[in-house]
VOGU-3710 file (C-alpha; in Angstrom, 3 decimals, decimal comma):
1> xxxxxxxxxx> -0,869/14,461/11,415  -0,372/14,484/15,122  0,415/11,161/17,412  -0,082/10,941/21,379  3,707/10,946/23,399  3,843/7,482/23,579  6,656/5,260/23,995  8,539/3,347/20,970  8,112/0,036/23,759  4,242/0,723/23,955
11> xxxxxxxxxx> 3,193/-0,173/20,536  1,409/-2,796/19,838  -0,085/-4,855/16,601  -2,689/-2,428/15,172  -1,451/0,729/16,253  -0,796/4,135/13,816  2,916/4,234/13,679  4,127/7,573/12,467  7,794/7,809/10,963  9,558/9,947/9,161
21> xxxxxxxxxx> 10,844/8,725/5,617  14,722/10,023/3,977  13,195/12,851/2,187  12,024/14,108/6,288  8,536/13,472/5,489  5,721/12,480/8,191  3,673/9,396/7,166  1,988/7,023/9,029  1,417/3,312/8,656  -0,098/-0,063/10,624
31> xxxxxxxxxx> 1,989/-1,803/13,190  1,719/-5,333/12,067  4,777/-7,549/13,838  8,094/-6,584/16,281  10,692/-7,539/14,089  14,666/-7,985/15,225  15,111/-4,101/13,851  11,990/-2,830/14,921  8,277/-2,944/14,004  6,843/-3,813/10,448
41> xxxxxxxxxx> 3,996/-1,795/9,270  1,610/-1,893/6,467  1,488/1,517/4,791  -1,309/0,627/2,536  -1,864/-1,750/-0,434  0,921/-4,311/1,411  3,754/-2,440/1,334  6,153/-2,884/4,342  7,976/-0,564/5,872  9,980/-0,975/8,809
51> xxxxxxxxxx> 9,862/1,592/11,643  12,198/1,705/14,604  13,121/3,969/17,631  16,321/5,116/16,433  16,277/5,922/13,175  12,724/6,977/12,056  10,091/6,777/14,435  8,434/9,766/15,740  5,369/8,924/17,630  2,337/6,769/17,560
61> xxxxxxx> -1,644/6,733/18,077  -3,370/3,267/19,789  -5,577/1,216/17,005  -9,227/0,704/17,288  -10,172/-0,873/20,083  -12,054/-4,681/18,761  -14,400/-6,032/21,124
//
């Protein structure tokens, strides 16, 4: 899985978030809101998990672009 350098503050709803769970592996999931501890995304089938800067986010990749 590899994600662009991008910065925690440049995400935005849409974009592949990639984090690292407790075990210390790489997933990757859909930015859906900016909560108050950082940003919700949908990892598939509606589960949430929430990713932030200081704790388990490692990078992320901009969504398809809808015109």
């Amino acid at each position: 899985m590899t994600w662009e350098d991008e910065l925690f503050e440049e995400i935005q709803k849409g974009d592949n978030v990639c984090y690292e769970n407790p075990q210390g592996q790489t997933h990757s999931a859909k930015a859906v809101m900016r909560g108050p501890h950082g940003w919700v995304c949908d990892r598939g089938n509606g589960q949430p998990i929430v990713v932030n800067e200081g704790d388990n986010y490692l990078g992320h990749t901009k969504g398809k672009e809808i015109t």
